[in-house]
SEDOTOR-509809 format. One line per field, with one value per residue (C-alpha): residue number from 1; residue in one letter; chain; z, y negated, x negated. Coordinates in Angstrom, 3 decimals. Each point is the difference from the previous one (the first is absolute). Example, Ala and Ser with C-alpha at 12.3 -4.5 7.8 and 13.67 -1.06 7.14 Angstrom:
<nodes>
resi	1, 2
resn	A, S
chain	A, A
c3	7.800, -0.660
c2	4.500, -3.440
c1	-12.300, -1.370
</nodes>
This chain:
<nodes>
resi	1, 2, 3, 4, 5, 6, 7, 8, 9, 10, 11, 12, 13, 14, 15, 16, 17, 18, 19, 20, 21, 22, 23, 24, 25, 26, 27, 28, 29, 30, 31, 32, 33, 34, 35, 36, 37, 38, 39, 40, 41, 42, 43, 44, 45, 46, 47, 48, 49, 50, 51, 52, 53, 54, 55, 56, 57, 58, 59, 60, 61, 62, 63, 64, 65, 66, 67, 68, 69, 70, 71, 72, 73, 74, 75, 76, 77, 78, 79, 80, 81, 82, 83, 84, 85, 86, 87, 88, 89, 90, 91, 92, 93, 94, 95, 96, 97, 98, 99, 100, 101, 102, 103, 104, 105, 106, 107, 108, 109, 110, 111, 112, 113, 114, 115, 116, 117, 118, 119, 120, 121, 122, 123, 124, 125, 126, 127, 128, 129, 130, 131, 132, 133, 134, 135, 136, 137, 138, 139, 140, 141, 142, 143, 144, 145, 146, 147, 148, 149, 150, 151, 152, 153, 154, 155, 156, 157, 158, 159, 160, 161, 162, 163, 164, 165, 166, 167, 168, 169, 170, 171, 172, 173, 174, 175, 176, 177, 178, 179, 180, 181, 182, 183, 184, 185, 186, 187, 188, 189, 190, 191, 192, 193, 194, 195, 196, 197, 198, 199, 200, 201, 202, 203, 204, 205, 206, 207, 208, 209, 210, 211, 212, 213, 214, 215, 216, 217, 218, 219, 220, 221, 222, 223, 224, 225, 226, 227, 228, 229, 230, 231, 232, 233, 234, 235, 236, 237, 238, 239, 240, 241, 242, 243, 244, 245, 246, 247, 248, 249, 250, 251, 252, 253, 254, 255, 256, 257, 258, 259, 260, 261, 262, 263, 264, 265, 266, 267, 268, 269, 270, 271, 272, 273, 274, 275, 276, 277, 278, 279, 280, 281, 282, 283, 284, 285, 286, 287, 288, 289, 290, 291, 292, 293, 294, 295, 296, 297, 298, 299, 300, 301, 302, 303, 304, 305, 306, 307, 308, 309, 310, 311, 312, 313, 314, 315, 316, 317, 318, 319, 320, 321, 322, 323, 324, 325, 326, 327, 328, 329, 330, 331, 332, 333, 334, 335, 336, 337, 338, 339, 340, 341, 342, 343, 344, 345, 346, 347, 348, 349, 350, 351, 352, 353, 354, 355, 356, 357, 358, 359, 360, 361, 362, 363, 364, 365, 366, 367, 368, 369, 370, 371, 372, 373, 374, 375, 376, 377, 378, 379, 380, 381, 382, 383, 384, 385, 386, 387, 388, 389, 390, 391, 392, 393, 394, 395, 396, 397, 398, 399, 400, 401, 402, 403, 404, 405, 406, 407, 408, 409, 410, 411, 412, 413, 414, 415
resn	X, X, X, X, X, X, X, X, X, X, X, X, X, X, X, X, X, X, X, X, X, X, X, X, X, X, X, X, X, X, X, X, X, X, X, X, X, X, X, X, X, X, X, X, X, X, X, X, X, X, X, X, X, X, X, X, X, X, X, X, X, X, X, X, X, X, X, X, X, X, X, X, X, X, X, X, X, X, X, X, X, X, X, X, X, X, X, X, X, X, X, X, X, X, X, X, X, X, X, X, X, X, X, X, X, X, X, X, X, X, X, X, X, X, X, X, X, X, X, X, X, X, X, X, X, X, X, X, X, X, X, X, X, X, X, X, X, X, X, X, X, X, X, X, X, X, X, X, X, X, X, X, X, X, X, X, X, X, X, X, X, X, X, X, X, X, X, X, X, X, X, X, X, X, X, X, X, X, X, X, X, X, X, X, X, X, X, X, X, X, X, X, X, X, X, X, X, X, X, X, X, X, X, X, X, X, X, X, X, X, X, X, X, X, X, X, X, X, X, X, X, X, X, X, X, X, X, X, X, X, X, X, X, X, X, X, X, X, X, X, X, X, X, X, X, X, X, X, X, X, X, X, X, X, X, X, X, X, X, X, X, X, X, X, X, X, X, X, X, X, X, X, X, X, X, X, X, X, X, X, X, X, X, X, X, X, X, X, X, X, X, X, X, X, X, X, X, X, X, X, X, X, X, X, X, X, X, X, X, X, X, X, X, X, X, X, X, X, X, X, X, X, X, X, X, X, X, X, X, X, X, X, X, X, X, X, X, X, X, X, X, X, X, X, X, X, X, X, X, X, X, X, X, X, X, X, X, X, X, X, X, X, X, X, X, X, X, X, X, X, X, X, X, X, X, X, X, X, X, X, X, X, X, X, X, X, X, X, X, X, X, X, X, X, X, X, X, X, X, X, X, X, X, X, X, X, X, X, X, X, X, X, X, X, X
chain	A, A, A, A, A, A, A, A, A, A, A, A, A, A, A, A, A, A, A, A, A, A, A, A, A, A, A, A, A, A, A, A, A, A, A, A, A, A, A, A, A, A, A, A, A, A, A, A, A, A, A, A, A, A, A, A, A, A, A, A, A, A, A, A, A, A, A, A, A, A, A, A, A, A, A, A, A, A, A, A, A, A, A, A, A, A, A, A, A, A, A, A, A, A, A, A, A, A, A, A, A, A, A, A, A, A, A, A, A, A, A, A, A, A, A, A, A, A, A, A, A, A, A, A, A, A, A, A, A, A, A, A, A, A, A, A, A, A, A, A, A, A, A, A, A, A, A, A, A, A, A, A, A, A, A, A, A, A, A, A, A, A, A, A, A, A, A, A, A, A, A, A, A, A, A, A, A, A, A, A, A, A, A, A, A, A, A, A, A, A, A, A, A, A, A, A, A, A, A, A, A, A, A, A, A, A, A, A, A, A, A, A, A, A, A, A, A, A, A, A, A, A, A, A, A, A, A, A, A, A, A, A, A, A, A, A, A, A, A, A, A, A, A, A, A, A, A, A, A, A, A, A, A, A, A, A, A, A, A, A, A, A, A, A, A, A, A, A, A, A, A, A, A, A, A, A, A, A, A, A, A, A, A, A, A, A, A, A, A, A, A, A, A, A, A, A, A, A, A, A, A, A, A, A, A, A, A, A, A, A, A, A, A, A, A, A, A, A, A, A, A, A, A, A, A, A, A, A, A, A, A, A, A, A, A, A, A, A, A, A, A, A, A, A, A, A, A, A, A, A, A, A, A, A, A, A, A, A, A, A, A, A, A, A, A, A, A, A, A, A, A, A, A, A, A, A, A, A, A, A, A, A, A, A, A, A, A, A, A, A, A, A, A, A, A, A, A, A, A, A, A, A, A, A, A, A, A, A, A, A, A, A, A, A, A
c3	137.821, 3.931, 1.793, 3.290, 1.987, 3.303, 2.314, 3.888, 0.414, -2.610, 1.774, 0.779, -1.446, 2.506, -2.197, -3.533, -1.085, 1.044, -1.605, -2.973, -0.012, 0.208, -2.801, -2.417, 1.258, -0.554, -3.742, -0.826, 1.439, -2.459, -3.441, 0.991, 2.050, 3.214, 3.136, 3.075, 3.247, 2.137, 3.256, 3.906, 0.844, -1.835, 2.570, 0.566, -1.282, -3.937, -1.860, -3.017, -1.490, -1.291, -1.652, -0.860, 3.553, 2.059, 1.291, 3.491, 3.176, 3.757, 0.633, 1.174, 3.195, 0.319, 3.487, 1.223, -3.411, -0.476, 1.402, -2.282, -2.838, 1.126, 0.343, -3.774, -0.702, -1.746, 1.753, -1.604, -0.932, 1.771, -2.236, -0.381, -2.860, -0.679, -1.075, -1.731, -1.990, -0.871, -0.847, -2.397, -1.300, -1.065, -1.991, -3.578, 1.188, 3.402, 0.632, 3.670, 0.794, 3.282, 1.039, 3.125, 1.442, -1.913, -3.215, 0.196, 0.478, -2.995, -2.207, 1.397, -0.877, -3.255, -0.905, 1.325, -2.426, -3.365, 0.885, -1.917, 3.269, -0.394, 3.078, 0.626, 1.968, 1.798, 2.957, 0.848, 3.041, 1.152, 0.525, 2.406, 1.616, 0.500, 2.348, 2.690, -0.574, -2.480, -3.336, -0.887, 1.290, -3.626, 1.257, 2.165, -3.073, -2.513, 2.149, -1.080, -3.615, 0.003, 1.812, -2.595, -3.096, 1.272, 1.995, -2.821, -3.103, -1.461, -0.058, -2.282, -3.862, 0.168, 2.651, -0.144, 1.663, 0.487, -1.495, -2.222, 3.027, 1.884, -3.213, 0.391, 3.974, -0.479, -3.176, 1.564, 2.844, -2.061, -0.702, -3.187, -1.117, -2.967, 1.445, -0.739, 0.430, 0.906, 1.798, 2.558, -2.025, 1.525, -0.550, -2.743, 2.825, 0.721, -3.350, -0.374, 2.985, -1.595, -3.146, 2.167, 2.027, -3.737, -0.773, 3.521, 0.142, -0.244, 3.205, 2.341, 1.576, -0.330, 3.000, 2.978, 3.944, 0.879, -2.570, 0.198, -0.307, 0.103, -0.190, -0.559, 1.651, 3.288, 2.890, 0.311, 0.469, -3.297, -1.648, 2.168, 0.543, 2.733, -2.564, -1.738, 3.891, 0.980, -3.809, 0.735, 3.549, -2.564, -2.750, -0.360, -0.386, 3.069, 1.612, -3.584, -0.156, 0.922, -0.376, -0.716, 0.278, -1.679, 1.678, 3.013, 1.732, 3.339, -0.048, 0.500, 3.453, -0.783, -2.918, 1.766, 3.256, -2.879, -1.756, 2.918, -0.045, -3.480, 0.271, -3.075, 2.124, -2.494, -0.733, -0.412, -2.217, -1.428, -2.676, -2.810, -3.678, -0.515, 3.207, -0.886, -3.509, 1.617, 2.408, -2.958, -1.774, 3.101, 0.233, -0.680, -0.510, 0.115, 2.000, 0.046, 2.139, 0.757, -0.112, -1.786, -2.682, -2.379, -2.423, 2.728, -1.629, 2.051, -1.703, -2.930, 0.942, 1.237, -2.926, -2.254, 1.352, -0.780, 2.583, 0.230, 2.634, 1.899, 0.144, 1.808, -2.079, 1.688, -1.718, 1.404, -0.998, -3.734, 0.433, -1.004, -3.289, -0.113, 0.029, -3.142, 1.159, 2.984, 1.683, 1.318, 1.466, 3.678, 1.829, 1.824, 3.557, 0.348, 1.218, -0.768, -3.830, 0.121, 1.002, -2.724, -2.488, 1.277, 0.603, -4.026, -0.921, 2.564, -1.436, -3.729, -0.210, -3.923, -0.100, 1.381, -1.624, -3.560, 1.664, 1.712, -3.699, -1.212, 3.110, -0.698, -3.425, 1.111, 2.454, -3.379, -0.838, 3.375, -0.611, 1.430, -3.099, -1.767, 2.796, 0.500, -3.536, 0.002, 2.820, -1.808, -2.944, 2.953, 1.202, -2.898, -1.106, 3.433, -1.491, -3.150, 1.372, 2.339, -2.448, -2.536, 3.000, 1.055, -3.391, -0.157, 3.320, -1.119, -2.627, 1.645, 1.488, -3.562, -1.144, 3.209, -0.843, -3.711, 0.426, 3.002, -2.534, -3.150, 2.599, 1.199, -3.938, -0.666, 3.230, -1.350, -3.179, 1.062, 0.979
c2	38.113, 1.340, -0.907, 0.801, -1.564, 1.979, -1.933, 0.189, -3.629, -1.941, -3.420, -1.557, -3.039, 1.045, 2.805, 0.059, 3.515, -1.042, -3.680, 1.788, 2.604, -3.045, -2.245, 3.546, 0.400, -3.120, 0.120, 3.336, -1.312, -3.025, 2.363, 1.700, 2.986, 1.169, 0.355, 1.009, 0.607, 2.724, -1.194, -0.383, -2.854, -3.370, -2.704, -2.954, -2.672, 0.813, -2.874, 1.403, 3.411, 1.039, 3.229, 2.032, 1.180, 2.743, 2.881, -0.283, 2.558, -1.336, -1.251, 2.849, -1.040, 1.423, 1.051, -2.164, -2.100, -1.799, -3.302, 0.114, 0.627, -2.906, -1.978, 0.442, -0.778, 3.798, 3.295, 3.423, 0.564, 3.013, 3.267, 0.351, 3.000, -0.857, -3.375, 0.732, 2.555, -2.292, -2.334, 2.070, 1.240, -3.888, -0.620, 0.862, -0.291, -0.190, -2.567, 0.825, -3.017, 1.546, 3.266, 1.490, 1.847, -1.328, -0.482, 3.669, 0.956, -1.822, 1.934, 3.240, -0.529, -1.516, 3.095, 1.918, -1.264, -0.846, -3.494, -2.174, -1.859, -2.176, -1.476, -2.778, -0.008, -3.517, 1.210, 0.235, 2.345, -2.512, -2.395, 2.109, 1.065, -3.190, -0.513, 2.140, -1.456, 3.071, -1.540, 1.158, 3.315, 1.613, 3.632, -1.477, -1.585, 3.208, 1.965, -2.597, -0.195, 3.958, -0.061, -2.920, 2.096, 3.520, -1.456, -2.607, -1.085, 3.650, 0.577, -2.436, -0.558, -3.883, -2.253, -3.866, -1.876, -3.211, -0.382, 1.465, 0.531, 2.353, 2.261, 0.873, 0.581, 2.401, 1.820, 0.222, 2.336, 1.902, -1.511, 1.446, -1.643, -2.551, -3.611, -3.464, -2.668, -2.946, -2.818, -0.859, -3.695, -3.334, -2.111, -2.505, -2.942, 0.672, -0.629, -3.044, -1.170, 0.265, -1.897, -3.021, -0.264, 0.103, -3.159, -1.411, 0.493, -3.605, -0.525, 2.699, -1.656, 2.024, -2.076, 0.360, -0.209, 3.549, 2.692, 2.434, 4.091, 2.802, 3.491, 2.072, 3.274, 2.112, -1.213, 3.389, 1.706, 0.819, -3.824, -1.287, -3.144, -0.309, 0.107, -3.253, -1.557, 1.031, -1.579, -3.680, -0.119, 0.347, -2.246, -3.610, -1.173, 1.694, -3.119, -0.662, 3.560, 0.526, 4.248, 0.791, 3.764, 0.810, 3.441, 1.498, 3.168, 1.856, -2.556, -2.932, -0.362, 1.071, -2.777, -2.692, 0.052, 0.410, -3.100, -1.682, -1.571, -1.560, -3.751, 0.699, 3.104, 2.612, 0.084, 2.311, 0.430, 2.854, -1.793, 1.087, -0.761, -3.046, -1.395, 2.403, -1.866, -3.709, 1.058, 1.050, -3.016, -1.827, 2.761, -0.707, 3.252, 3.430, 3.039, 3.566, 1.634, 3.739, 2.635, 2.367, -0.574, 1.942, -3.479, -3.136, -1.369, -3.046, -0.460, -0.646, -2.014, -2.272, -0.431, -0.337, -3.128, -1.170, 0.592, 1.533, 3.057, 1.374, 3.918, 2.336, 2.267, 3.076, 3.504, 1.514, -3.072, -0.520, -4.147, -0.509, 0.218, -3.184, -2.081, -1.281, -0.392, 0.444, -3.016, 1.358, 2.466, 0.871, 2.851, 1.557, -0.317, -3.232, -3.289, -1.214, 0.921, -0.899, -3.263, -0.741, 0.923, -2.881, -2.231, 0.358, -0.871, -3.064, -1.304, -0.050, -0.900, -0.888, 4.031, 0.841, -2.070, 1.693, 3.245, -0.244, -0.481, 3.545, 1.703, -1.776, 1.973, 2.718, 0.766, -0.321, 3.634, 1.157, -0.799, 1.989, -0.004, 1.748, 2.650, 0.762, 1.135, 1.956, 1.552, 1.211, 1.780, 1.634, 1.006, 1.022, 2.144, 1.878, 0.558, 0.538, 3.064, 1.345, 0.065, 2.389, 2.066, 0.032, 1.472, 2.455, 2.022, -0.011, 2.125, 2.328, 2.468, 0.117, 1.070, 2.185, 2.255, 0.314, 1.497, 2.459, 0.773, 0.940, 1.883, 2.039, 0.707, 0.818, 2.491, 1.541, 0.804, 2.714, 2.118
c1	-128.620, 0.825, -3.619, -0.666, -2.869, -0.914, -1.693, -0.004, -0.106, 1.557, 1.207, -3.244, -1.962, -3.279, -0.541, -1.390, 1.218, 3.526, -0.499, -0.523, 2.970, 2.582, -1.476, 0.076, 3.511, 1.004, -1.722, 1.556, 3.501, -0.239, -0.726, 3.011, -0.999, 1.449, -2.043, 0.775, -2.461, -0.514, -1.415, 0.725, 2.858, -0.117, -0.553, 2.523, -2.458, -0.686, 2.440, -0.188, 1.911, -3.721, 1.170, 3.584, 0.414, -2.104, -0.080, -0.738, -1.665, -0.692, -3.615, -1.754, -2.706, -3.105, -1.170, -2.751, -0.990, 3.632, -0.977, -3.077, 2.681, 2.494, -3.224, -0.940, 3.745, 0.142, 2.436, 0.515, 3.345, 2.122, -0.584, 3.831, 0.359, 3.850, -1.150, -2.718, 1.437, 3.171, -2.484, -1.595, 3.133, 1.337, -3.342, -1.205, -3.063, -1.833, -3.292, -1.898, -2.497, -1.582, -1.115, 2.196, 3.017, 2.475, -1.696, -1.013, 3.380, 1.351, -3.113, 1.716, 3.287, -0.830, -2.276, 3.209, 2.570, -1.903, -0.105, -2.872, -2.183, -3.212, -1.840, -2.894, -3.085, -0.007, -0.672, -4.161, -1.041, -1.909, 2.992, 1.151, -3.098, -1.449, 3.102, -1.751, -3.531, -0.543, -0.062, -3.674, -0.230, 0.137, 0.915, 3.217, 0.991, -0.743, 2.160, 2.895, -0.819, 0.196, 3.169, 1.810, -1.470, 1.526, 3.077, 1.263, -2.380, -0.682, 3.929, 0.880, -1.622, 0.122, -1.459, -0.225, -3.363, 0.035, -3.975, -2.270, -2.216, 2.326, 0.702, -3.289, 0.152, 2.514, -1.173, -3.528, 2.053, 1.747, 3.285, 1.329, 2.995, -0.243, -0.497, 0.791, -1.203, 2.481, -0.602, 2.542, 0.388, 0.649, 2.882, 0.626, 0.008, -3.267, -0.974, 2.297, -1.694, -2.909, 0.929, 1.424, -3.632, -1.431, 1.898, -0.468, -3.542, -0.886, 1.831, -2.355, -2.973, -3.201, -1.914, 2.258, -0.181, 1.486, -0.195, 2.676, -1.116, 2.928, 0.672, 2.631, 0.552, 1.360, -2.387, -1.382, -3.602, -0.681, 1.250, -2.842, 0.969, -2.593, -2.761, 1.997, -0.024, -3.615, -1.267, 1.589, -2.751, -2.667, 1.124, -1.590, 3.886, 0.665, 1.356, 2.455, 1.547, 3.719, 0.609, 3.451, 0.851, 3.558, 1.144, 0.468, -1.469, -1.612, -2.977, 1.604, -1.197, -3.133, -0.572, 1.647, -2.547, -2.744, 0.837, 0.053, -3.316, 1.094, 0.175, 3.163, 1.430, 1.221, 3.657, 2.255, 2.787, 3.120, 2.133, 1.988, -1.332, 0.971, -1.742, -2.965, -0.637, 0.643, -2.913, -2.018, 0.441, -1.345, -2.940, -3.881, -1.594, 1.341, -2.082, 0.936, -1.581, 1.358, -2.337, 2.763, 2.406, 1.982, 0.028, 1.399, 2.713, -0.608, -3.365, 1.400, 2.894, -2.432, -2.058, 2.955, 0.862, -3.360, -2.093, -3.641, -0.272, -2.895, 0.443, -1.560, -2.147, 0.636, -0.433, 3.289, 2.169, 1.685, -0.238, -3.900, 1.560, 1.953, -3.373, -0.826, -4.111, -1.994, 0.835, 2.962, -1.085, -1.873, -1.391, 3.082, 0.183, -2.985, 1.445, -3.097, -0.057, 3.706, -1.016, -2.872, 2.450, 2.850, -2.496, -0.974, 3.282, 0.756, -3.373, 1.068, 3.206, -0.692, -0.443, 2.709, 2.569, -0.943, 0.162, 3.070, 1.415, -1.868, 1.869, 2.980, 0.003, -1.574, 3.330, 2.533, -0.873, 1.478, 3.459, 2.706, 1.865, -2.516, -0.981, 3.668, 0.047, -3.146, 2.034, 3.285, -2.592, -1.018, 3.783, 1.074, -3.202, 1.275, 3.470, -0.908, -2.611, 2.490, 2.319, -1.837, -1.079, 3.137, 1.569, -3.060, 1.180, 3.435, -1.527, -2.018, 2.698, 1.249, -3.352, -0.460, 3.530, -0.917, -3.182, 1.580, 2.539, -2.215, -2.284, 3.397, 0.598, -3.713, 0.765, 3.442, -1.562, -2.260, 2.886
</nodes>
């Protein structure tokens, strides 16, 4: 099978929709199908051939809100029809993972020519909004969800979410195209890493001097890693605590001069996977704090490897659900909640050894492997569809000229 991903920003690792795009290519490319990107110029720095060769457009800068963009390591690709519609042309089939110019185009042209096109929703509103200190105002937001739903989501009969959760976001609004619901999966080395702190687990000290908490995520309003910054003042193991924030983002500056009262100042880190699960190895407790997510892939890596996270148990975020019982949970937003619920971890360390194992397992049923093939039912349900709807126009002029024709007879014979 010819699949085509369309994605404005493909070549990031700061970006969890784009994360997820190259570990499904890569999957797809290893059971044998083709796929090929369509998205603005590949940068100089990616190693690795991640897919079968791409399409690509010029970035396309936005007036005014480009160094936010560059700043959350995303840029809209160039709207470039010639390319898109080659694009289009090369695939058997045509995946869009976010909701603008170019993927809109691609819909078009797909709709144009008979060709079969599915998109996902990973995208939240409030992502975006949050980026201009808008995130809660719900009719902003609306206005976006009604935009995605007539621009994108209602043109296509498939759509892939990430979460149970936002399935039902986006059929509460009136999205009306049959949706899965796919994980984005984690790697098998997460797991692995997993299995060898399993075995290793009589080396980790539960009493230690400095206790290590991280997150994982773009250091952005809505993450809210201030929350995870503000809770250590307020913890009795203030003084033990060493933050370690893996990403990079617009509040940087912002969160370093917070942390700065820390006796452990908070570090921060942007490594590739490898590094990410050597840190995680190394890593205490895990907190997630953002108070939006379509599912957090990041979350789960974490737990995988055996670790117990503290998630914020916010109503417009699809994480709550990774915690297997209230005590991994706080109020969203309180450092001071946030706080009671590390300091009930770091005081029974017994505890949280036998629940890092439940997590541990609990992360196995978010393989890659597994979502990738949930994803190719859902492909190939496309094809299959378009293909029978396909065969029923051809037959509809035929039907059209025999009923003009036995109308023309039924006309003769009354002269």
């Amino acid at each position: 099978m010819k699949i085509l991903f369309v994605i404005d920003s493909f070549y990031t690792t700061n970006n969890g929709t784009s994360i997820s795009a190259q570990r499904f290519a890569g999957e797809l490319r290893k059971r044998g199908h083709e796929v090929k990107v369509l998205c603005w110029d590949t940068p100089e720095y990616i190693e690795n051939n991640l897919t079968d060769g791409d399409f690509t457009t010029k970035k396309f800068h936005i007036p005014v809100f480009q160094p936010l963009c560059d700043k959350h390591d995303f840029s809209f690709a160039y709207n470039d029809t010639e390319v898109v519609h080659a694009a289009c042309d090369w695939a058997d089939i045509v995946h869009v993972f976010v909701p603008f110019g170019i993927e809109m185009e691609a819909i078009s042209y797909c709709h144009k020519i008979g060709k079969p096109v599915t998109a996902a929703f990973h995208i939240q509103p409030e992502n975006m909004t949050s980026s201009v200190s808008m995130g809660k105002v719900e009719w902003f937001n609306e206005m976006f969800y009604r935009s995605f739903r007539r621009n994108i989501y209602n043109r296509v009969r498939h759509v892939h979410v990430p979460s149970l959760f936002m399935g039902r976001m986006i059929a509460e609004r009136g999205y009306t195209a049959k949706i899965h619901v796919i994980s984005n999966g984690i790697q098998d080395a997460f797991m692995e890493a997993g299995e060898y702190k399993k075995e290793h687990r009589n080396n980790v000290q539960c009493a230690k001097e400095v206790f290590k908490i991280m997150m994982i995520g773009r250091l952005s309003q809505e993450k809210r890693q201030d929350v995870i910054i503000n809770a250590v003042k307020y913890s009795k193991y203030a003084d033990r605590i060493q933050l370690v924030f893996a990403g990079k983002g617009p509040e940087y500056e912002k969160y370093v001069e917070l942390g700065k009262d820390l006796k452990h100042q908070p570090q921060f880190i942007y490594v590739g996977r490898d590094e990410l699960i050597e840190e995680l190895l190394t890593t205490d407790l895990y907190v997630h704090a953002s108070d939006m997510e379509s599912e957090a892939i990041s979350c789960i890596e974490a737990f995988a490897t055996g670790l117990v996270p503290v998630i914020a148990n916010s109503h417009v975020s699809a994480t709550p659900q990774f915690a297997l019982d209230g005590r991994s949970l706080f109020m969203p937003g309180d450092p001071k909640d946030l706080a009671r619920a590390i300091d009930y971890w770091l005081d029974h360390p017994e505890e949280r050894l036998e629940m890092e194992e439940r997590y541990r397992q609990a992360g196995r049923q978010y393989s890659l492997e597994a979502s990738v093939t949930k994803f190719e039912e859902m492909l190939n349900e496309e094809i299959q569809e378009n293909e029978a709807r396909t065969t029923f126009e051809s037959l509809r002029p035929i039907r059209q000229r025999e009923s003009f024709g036995r109308r023309l007879r039924r006309v003769a014979a009354l002269f």
